[in-house]
N, C-alpha and C positions, 0 to 999 in steps of 0.2 A: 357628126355621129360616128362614134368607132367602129371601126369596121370588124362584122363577127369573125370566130376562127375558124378553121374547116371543121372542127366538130360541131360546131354550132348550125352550123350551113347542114352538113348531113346531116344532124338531127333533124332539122328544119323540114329538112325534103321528105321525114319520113309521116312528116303532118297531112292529112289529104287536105286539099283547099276547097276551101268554105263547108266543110263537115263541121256537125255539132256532133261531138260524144256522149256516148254517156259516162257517166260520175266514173264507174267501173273500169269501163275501154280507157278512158284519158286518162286515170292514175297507174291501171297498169302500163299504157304508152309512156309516160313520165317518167315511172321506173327504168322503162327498159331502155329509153335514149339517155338516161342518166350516165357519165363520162368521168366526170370530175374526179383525182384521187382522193377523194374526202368524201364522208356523207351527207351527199348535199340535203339541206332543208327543200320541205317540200311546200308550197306558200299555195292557195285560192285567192284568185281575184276575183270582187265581185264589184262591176261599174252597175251604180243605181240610179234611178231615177229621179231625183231630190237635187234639190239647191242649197249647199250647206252655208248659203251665206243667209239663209233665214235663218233664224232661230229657232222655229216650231218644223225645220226638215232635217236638225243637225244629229247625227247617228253615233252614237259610243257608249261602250260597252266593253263587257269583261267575259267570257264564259272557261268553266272549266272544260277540257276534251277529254273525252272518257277514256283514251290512249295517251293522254299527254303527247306534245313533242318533241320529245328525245333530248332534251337539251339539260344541263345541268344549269339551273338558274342559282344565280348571286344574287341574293335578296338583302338589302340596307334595311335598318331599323331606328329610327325615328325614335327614344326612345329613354327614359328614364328610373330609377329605384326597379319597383316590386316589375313595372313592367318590360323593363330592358332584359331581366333575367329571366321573364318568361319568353323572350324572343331567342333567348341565350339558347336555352330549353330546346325550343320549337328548331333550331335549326339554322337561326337566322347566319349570315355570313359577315356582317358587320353591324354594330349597337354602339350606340353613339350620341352623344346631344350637342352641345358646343360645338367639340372637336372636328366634330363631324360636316358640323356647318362648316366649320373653317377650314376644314381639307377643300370640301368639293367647292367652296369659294378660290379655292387655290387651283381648280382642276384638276381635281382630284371622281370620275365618272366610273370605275372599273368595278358596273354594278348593271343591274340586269333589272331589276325592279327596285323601288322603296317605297316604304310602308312608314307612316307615324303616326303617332299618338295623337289625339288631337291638342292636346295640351302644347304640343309640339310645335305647332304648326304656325306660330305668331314667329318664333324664331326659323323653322322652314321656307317661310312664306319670301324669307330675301333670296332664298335660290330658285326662285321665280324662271329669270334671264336666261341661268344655268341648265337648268332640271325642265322645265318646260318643252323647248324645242328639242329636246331627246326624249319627248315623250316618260318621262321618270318621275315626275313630278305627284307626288302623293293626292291622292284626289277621292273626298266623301263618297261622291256617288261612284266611281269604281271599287270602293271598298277599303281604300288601301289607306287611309286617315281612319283610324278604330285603336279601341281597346280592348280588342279581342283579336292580339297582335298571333298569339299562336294559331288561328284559325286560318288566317291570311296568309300566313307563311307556310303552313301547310299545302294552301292553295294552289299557292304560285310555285313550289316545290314543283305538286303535282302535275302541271302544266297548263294553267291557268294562263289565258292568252288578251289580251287586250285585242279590240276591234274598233278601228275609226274610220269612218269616210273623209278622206280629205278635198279638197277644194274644188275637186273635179267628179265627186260622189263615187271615188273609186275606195274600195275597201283591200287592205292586204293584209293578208293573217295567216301564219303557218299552219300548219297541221300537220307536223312530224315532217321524220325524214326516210329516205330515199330506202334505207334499209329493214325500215316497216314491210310488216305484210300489207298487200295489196288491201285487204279484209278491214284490218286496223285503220289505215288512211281514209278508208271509203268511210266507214264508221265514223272518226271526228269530221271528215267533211261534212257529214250528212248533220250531226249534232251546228256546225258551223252554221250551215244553209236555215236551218231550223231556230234557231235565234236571230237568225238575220231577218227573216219574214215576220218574226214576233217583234220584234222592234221597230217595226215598221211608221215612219212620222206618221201620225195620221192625215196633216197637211200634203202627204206627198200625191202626185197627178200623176195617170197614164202608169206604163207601163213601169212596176218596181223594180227588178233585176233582168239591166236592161241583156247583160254578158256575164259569163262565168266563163273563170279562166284558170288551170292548173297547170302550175310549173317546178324546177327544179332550181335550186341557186344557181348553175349555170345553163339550163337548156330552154329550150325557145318553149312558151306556153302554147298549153294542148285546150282550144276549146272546148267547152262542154255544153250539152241543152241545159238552159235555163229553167224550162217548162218543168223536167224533173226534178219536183221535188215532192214526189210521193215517193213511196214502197223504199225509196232507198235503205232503210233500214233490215226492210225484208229481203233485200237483193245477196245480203252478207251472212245472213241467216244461213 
């Protein structure tokens, strides 16, 4: 394991051990050990209590944050005729069919989401290999396979964030960055937290959210109680 670097270390120290925060205290601590010269992303982790290698406990999903996360997203379009030109419209950053396939079969990935048509998607479906394991992969049930391409790109503009639990039932999803107000962070977490309990397998046993964890892209994560998730919404009020 690489060894951290002394900013990291004194961030570290300024964690109390075995404290849980609240939503509040932990995003303001995360701002404040924030170091990095850049604006770091601000991520939640949430480890669940589910076995994602059943089927009826596997968790994924898409929500919008009513702050977005600060990030300028590049959004690909899947996409042909009458409909390519309304992705044109909407914003999209690359519109394509063929070509398209045949770039990103060439490595061609410098794209942040993609969205297609479903017409599309007989010819999409070979960058399976590609698009898949970078999570990009156009997919019905997250929304992003539609013909109602201007709706989606607006989405994902706005800060429409994708959530999965991976193989260890951990979930990692930003929710802005570092140069957010404290207010604004606590608000999309709280919307985060709030789809996460609605989505909940019904297959799943015992205790759902077993840990909640907030961090910054370089600074060590700030526990938080798990139990809270009332009022958070009334705390920013």
């Amino acid at each position: 394991m690489a060894k951290k670097g002394k900013k990291y270390r004194a961030a570290r120290e300024k964690i109390e051990a075995g404290k849980l925060y609240t939503p509040r205290a932990g995003i303001e601590l995360v701002k404040e050990l924030a170091s990095a010269n850049f604006d770091e992303t601000v991520e939640a982790h949430f480890l669940l209590g589910i076995d994602t290698r059943q089927a009826d406990q596997q968790l994924r999903g898409s929500i919008s944050l009513p702050n977005g996360i600060g990030k300028d997203v590049r959004v690909l379009v899947f996409a042909e005729g009458e409909k390519a030109r309304e992705a044109e419209e909407a914003g999209a950053d690359i519109v394509g069919s063929d070509d398209l396939v045949k770039q990103i079969q060439d490595g061609f990935v410098d794209f942040d989401a993609a969205v297609a048509t479903p017409d599309m998607m007989k010819k999409v479906g070979r960058l399976g290999k590609v698009l898949g394991p970078r999570g990009l992969m156009p997919n019905p049930k997250l929304g992003t396979v539609t013909n109602d391409v201007a709706k989606i790109i607006n989405e994902l503009k706005a800060g429409r964030v994708e959530y999965r639990a991976d193989r260890f039932g951990i979930c990692h999803v930003p929710i802005g960055k570092v140069s957010f107000e404290a207010d604004k962070l606590i608000e999309n977490y709280a919307a985060l937290l709030t789809e996460i309990l609605r989505v909940k397998p019904a297959a799943a046993k015992g205790k759902y959210i077993k840990s909640a964890t907030v961090a910054s892209t370089m600074g060590p994560g700030v526990p938080l109680d798990p139990s809270m998730t009332r009022n958070l919404l009334e705390v920013v009020e």
